[in-house]
C-alpha positions in Angstrom: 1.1 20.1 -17.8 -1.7 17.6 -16.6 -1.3 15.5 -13.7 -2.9 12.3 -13.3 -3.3 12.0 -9.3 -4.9 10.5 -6.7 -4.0 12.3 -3.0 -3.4 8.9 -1.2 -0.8 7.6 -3.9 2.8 7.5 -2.9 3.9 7.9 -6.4 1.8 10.8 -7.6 2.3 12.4 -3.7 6.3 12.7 -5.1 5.2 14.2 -8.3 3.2 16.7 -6.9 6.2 17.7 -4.9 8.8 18.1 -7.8 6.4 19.9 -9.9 5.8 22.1 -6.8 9.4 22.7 -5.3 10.8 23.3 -9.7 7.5 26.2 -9.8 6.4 24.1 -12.6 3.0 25.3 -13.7 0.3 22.0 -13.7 -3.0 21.0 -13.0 -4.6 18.1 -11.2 -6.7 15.5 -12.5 -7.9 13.0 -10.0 -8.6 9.7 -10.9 -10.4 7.9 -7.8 -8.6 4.7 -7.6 -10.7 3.4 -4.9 -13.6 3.8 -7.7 -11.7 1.9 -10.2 -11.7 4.8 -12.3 -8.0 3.8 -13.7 -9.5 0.5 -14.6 -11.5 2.0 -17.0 -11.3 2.0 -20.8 -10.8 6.2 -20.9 -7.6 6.2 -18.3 -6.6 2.9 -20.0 -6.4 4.2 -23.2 -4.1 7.0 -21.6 -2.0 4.8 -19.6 -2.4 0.6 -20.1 -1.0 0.0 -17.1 -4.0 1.5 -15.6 -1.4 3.3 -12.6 -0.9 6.6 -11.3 0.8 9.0 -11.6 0.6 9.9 -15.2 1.7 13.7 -16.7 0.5 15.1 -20.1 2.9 17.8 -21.3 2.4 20.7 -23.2 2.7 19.0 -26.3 0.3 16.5 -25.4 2.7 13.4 -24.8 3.0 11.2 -21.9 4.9 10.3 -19.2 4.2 7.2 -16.5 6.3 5.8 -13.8 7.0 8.0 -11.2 10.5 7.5 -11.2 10.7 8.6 -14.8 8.6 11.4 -14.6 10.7 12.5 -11.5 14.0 11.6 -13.7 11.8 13.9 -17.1 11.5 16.9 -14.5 15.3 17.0 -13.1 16.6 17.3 -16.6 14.0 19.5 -18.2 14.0 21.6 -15.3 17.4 21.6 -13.3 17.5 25.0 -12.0 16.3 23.6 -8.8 17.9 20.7 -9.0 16.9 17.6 -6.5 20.3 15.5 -7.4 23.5 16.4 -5.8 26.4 17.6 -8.2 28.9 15.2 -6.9 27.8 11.8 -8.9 29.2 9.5 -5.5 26.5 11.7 -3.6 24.3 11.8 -6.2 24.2 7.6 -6.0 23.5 7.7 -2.7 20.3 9.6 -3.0 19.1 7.5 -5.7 19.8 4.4 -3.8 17.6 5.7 -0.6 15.3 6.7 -3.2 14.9 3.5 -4.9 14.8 1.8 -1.3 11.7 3.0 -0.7 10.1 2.9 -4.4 11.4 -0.7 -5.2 11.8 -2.3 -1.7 9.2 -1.2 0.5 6.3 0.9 -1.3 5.5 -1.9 -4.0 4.6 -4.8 -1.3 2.4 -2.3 0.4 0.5 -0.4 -2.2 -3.2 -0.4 -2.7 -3.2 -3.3 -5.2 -1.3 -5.4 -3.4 -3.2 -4.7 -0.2 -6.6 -5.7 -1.7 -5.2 -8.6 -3.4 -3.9 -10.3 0.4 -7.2 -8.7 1.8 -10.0 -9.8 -0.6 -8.5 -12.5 -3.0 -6.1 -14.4 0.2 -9.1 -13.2 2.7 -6.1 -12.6 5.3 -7.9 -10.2 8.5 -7.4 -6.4 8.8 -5.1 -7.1 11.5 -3.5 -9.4 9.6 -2.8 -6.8 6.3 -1.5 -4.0 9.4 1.1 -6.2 10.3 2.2 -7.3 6.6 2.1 -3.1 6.3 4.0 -2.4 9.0 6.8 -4.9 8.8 7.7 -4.0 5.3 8.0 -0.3 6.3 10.1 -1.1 9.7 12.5 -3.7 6.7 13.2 -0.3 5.3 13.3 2.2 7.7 15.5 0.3 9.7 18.0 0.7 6.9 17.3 4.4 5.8 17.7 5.4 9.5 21.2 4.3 9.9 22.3 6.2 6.8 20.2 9.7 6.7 21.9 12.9 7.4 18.8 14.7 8.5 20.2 17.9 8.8 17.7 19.1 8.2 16.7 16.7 5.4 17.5 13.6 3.8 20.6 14.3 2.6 21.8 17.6 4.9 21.0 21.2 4.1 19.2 20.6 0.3 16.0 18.8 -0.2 16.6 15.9 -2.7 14.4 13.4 -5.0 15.0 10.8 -1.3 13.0 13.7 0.5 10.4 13.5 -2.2 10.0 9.4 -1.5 10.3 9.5 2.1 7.6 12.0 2.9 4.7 10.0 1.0 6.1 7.0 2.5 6.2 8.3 6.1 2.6 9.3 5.5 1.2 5.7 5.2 3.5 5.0 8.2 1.4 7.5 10.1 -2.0 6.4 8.6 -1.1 2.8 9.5 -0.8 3.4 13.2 3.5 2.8 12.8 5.6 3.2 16.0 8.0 5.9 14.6 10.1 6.1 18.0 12.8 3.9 16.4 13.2 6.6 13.5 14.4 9.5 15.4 16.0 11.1 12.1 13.2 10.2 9.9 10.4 11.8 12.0 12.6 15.0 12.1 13.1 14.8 8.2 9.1 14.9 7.9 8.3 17.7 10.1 11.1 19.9 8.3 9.9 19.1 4.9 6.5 19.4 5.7 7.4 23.0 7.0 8.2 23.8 3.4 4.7 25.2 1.3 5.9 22.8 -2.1 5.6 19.6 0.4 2.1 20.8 2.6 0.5 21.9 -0.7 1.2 18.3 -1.5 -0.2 16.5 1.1 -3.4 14.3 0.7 -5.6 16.3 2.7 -4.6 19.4 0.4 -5.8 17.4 -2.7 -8.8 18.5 -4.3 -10.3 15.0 -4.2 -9.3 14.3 -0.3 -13.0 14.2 0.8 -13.7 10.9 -1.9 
């Protein structure tokens, strides 16, 4: 498989997870979004929507969305499987999951950031705070309702796992007061304990230094 990455994404950080926790074999391709190198006519003609992450399979088809890919990779490979059995529990994961990927991660991506910073010409100060009060909206929530024992949902990493990480990442790299998140912060250093999560991280990425 083929991997269509960029280390700071949230989305292809999650991807790079799955495919590491399931021992799915893969390689990288970065596309340097800071570059605009998914705005051009070769990564459009792979994926119009001109996002990452997108995987190539074996047999040469393609996958985009995140969530989809994520949802490809539990059924094709379920012998590590990142969804509890009980379907009440398995809900529940999907919902913290989809928290982050529909309620907090859109309205801070890079897109969205340079559109408020460079078309709406708000101040750097100004784009921190829209940042970091979209992330506290949603933490607020997940921290009340986490097991973190030691993950997301107890004793088995899950797909949640696999969103909060990346997500508590850009908390980090935007200066975020994690004090209120007790659980959260405990969740990050277990996972990142774990080689499938650390080989994922930006700095691990082959294209960190761009």
């Amino acid at each position: 498989m083929e991997l269509f990455t960029y280390f700071r994404s949230s989305a292809a950080y999650r991807v790079r997870i799955a495919l590491n926790l399931k021992g799915i074999e893969h390689r990288l391709t970065p596309v340097n979004l800071l570059q605009g190198e998914h705005l051009g006519d070769d990564y459009r003609a792979l994926n119009p929507q001109g996002l990452v992450p997108a995987l190539k399979l074996d047999d040469g088809r393609l996958l985009t969305q995140s969530t989809a890919i994520l949802e490809y990779l539990e059924a094709e490979y379920p012998d590590r499987p990142l969804l509890p059995a009980d379907h009440y529990e398995a809900a529940r994961v999907r919902a913290w999951s989809n928290l982050i990927a529909c309620d907090i991660h859109p309205v801070d991506n890079l897109r969205v950031l340079k559109y408020l910073k460079g078309t709406l010409a708000i101040s750097d100060d100004e784009k921190t705070a829209w940042y970091q009060h979209w992330i506290h909206e949603g933490f607020k929530a997940l921290e009340l309702q986490l097991a973190a024992e030691p993950y997301c949902h107890g004793s088995d990493v899950t797909l949640a796992d696999l969103y909060l990480i990346p997500q508590v990442y850009n908390a980090l790299r935007f200066e975020l007061d994690m004090s209120a998140y007790p659980k959260i912060h405990s969740i990050w250093d277990a996972c990142n304990a774990l080689p499938a999560f650390d080989d994922a991280r930006p700095e691990n990425q082959p294209d960190s230094t761009i």
